[in-house]
C-alpha positions in Angstrom: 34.2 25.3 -5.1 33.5 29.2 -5.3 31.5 28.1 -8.2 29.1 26.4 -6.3 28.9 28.6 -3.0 27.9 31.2 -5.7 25.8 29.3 -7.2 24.3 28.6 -3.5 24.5 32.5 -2.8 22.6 33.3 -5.6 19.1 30.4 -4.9 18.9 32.2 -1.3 18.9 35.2 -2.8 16.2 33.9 -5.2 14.5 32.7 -1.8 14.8 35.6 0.0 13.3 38.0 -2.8 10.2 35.6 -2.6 9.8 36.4 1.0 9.6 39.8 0.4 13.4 41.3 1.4 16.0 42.7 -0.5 18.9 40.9 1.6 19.2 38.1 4.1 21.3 38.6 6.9 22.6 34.5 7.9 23.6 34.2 11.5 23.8 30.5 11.8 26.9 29.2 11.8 26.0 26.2 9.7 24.2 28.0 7.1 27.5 30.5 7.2 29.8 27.9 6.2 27.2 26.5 3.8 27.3 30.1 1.8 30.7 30.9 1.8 33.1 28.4 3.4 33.7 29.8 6.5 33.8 27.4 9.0 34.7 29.9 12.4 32.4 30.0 15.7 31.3 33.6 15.2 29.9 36.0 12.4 27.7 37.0 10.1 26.7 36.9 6.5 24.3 39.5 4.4 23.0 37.9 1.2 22.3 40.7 -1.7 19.9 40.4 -4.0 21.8 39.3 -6.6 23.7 36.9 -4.5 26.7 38.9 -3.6 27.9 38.4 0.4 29.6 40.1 2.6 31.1 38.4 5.4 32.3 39.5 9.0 33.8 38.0 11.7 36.2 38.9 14.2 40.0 39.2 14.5 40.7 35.4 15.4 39.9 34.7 12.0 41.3 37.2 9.9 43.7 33.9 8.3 41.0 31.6 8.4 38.8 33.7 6.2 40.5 34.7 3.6 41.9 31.3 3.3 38.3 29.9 3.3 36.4 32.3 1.7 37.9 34.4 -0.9 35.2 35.1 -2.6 32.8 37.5 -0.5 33.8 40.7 1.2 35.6 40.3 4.2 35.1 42.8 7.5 36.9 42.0 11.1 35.4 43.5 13.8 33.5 41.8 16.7 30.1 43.7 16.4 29.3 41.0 13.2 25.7 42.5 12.5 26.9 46.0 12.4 29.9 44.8 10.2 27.9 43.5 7.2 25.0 46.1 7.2 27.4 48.9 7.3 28.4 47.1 3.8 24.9 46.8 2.6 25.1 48.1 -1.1 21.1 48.9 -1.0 19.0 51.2 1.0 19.8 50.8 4.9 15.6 51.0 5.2 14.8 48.4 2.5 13.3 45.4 3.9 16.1 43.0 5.8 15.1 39.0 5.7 16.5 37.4 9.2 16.9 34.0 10.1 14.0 34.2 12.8 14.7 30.2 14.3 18.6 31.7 14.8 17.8 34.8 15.9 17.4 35.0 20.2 15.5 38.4 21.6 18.6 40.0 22.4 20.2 39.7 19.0 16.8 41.1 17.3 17.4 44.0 19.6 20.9 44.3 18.9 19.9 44.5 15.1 17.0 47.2 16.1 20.3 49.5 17.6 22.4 48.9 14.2 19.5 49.5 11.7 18.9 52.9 14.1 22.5 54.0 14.3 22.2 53.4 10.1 19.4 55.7 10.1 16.9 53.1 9.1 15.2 52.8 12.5 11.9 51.6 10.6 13.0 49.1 8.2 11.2 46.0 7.9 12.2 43.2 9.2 11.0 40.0 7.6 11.0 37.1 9.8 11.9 33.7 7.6 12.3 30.4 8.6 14.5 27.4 6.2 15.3 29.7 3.8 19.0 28.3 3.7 18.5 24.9 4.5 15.3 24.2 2.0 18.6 24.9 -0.7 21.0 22.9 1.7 18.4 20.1 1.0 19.9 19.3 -2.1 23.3 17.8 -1.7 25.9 17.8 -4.6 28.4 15.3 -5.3 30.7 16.5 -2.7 28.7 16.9 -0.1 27.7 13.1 -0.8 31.1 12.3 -0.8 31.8 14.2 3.0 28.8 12.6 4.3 29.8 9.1 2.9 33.1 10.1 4.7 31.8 10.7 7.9 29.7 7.0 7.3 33.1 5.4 6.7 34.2 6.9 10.0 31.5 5.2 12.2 31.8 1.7 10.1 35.6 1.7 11.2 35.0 2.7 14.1 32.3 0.6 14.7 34.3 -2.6 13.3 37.3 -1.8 16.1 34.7 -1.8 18.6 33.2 -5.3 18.2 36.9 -6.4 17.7 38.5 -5.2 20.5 35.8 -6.2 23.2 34.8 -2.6 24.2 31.2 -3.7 24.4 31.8 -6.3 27.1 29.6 -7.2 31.0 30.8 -5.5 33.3 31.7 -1.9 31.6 29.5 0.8 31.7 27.6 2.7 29.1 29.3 5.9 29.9 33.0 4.0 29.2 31.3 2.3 25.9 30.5 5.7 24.4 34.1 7.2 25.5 35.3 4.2 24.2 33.8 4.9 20.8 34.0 8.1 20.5 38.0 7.5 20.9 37.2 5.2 18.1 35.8 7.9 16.0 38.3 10.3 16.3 41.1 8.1 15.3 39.2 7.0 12.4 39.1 10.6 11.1 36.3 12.4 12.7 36.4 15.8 13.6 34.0 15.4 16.7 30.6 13.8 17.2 27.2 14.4 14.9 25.3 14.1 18.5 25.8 12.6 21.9 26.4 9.4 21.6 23.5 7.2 23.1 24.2 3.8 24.9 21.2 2.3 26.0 21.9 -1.0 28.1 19.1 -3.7 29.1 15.8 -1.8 30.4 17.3 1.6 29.2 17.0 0.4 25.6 13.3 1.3 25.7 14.4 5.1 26.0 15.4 5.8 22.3 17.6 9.1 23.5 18.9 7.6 26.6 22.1 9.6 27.9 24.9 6.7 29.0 25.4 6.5 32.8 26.9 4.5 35.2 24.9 1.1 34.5 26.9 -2.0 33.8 26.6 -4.2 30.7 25.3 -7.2 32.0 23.9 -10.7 30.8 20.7 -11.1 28.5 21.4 -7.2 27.5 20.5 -6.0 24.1 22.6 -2.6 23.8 21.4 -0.1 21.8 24.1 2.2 20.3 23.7 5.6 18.3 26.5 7.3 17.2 27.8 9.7 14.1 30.4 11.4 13.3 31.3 14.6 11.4 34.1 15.6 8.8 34.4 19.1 7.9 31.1 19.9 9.0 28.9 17.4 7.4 27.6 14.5 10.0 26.2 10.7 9.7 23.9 8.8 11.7 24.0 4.9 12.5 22.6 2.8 15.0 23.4 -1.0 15.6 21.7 -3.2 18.2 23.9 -6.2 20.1 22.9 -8.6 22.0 24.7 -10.6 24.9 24.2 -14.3 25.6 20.7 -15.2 27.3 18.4 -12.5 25.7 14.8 -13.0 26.3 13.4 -14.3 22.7 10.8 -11.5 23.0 13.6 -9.2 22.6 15.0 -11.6 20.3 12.1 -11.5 18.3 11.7 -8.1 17.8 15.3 -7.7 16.6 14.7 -9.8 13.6 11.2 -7.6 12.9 13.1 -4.3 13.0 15.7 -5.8 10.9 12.7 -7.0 8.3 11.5 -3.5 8.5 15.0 -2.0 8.0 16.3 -3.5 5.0 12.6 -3.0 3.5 12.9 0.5 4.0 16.1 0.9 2.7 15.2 -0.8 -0.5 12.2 1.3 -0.8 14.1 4.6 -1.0 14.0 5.9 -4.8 13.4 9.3 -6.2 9.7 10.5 -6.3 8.3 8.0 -3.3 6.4 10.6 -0.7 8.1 10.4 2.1 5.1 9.0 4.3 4.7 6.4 2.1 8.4 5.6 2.8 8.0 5.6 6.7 4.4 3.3 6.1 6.9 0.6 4.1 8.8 0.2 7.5 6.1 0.8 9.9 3.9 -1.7 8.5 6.2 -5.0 8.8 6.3 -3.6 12.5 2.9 -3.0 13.3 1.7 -6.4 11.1 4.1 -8.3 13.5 2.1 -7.0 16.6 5.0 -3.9 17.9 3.2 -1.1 16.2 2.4 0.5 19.6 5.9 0.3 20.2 7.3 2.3 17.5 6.7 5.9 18.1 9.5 8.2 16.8 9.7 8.3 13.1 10.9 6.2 10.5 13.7 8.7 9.5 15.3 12.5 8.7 17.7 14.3 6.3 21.2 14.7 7.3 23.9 17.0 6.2 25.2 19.2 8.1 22.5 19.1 10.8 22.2 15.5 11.6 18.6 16.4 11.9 17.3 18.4 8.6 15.1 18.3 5.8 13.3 16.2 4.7 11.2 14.4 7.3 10.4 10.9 6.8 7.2 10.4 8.8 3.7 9.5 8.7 3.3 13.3 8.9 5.9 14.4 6.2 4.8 16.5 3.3 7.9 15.4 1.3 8.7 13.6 -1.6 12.5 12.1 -1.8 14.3 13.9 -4.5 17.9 13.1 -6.1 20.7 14.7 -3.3 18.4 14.1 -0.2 20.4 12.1 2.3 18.4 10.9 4.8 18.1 8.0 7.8 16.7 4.9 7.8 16.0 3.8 11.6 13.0 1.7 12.6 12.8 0.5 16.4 10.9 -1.3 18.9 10.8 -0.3 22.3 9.9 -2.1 25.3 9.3 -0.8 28.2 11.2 -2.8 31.3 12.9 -5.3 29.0 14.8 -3.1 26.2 14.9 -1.8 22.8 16.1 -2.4 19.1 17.0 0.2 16.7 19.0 -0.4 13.3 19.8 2.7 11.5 21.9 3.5 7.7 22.8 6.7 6.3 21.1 6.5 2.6 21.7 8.9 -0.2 19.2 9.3 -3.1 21.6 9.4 -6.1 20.5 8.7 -9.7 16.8 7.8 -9.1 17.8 5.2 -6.3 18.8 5.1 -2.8 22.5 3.7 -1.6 23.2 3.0 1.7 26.9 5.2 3.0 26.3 2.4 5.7 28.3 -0.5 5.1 28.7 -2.7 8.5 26.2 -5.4 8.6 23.1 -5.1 10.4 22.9 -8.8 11.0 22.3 -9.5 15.2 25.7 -9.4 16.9 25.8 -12.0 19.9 28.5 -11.4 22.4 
């Protein structure tokens, strides 16, 4: 493993020379256990230009570091950004890249105090933006492996569901999603991707609808969006139910997004433009008369964001390379009657994509 977080250490160094710095100081927390390991709520990481780190983070994890990442320089104290600069091996006045999308106002003036106190009041900062996560793009075997983990997660937990009658009339959305997150965490998880979204009847048309205190009730479709996460890396699924007496509009439009699912899923290979990906999907929808009714895109990478790079939309710039893992999730959503959305986890492995969603997608009457 230190092998590869050097080996990660040393493309964001690569990265960060590009854009102009001779370091990188890394305050998201994602993107600090991505480098070295560490998997704590607080610290910092600077990046040298030769991929050397230097890590610091406060005395609640003095253990947990050392345990987790042995192979960058350790500092405990709670002032993190003073920790790490006050180890920087070049010149305190060299340009310093910062993550400027993690970086809030008063932490840039925090940073202002430091490089002053260090006598390097005037050093440039450069301002950079996906320098970690365009290398996080990439995953390797493992992180296939965690993320195909976390899909086994919601497929068990998704199977106990439909087997033990927690999606029943009569219970509300709120108790559906308590019910699966349970579900989740006995299945392994160690917490939700995202807020698990339970979108009954009429709400179904809202594709982030929070649960509330509506009851399941007759002629329903239920929308349900839900991922877990094991250590640190997240998955994304969607299935769509239906109870007895759905309207066969509703009906209908199931069996389209369904067409347009397994369509795109197929289409995913190594090289295919990602817009050319989301057109696959979107065209069985629009050529069955919904278009209007699909707005959000067709998909997004996942790792550990459940929302990263690349984008798969009509907009996207991307072209699907072996190690993206990214979502498949076309819908249709009607305003005043419901929704449908059917959504897999799909890694691009060895030219081709394979779904790390294994429940079927098939309609579910209950």
């Amino acid at each position: 493993m230190s092998d590869r977080l050097a080996a990660r250490r040393r493309a964001v160094a690569s990265a960060t020379a590009e854009a102009g710095a001779t370091a990188l100081l890394v305050t998201d927390p994602r993107n600090i256990a991505y480098l070295t390991g560490f998997r704590g709520s607080g610290g910092a990481v600077l990046v040298e230009d030769d991929g050397e780190a230097v890590l610091c983070t406060d005395s609640r994890y003095e253990l947990q570091v050392v345990e987790q990442a042995p192979d960058v320089g350790h500092v405990i104290s709670r002032e993190y950004v003073a920790g790490v600069l006050g180890r920087r091996r070049g010149p305190a006045d060299a340009p310093l890249a910062v993550e400027a999308d993690a970086m809030t106002l008063s932490a840039a003036t925090a940073l202002r105090r430091v490089l002053a106190e260090l006598g390097a009041a005037d050093a440039p900062l450069v301002e950079t933006s996906g320098v970690v996560e365009s290398v996080r793009r990439a995953k390797d075997s493992d992180e296939i492996g965690l993320i195909e983990r976390a899909c086994r997660v919601v497929d068990d937990a998704w199977t106990h569901v439909l087997a033990h009658g927690v999606l029943a009339t009569g219970r509300s959305e709120r108790e559906v999603a308590a019910d699966l997150e349970h579900a989740m965490r006995r299945a392994g998880s160690d917490g939700v991707a995202f807020e698990t979204i339970v979108a009954s009847g009429p709400n179904g048309a809202f594709p982030h609808h929070v649960p509330g205190d509506r009851l399941l009730a007759p002629g329903d479709l239920v929308v349900v969006d839900f991922g877990a996460t094991v250590s640190g890396y997240a998955s994304d699924c969607t299935r769509t139910v239906a109870f007895a007496g759905a309207a066969d509009r509703l009906l209908d439009a199931y069996q389209v997004v369904s067409r347009a699912h397994r369509a795109g899923v197929s289409a995913v290979r190594e090289g295919l433009a990602c817009g050319e990906l989301d057109g696959v999907s979107r065209g069985i929808i629009s050529d069955a008369g919904f278009g209007e009714h699909f707005g959000h895109s067709l998909g997004h990478g996942v790792g550990l964001d459940v929302h990263e790079a690349p984008a798969v939309s009509t907009r996207s710039a991307s072209t699907l390379s072996d190690g993206d893992v990214i979502t498949i999730e076309p819908g249709i959503y009607l305003p005043g009657l419901g929704g449908i959305r059917i959504e897999d986890t799909v890694a691009v492995t060895g030219g081709s994509g394979r779904s790390l969603t294994t429940t079927s997608t098939a309609l579910t009457v209950l």
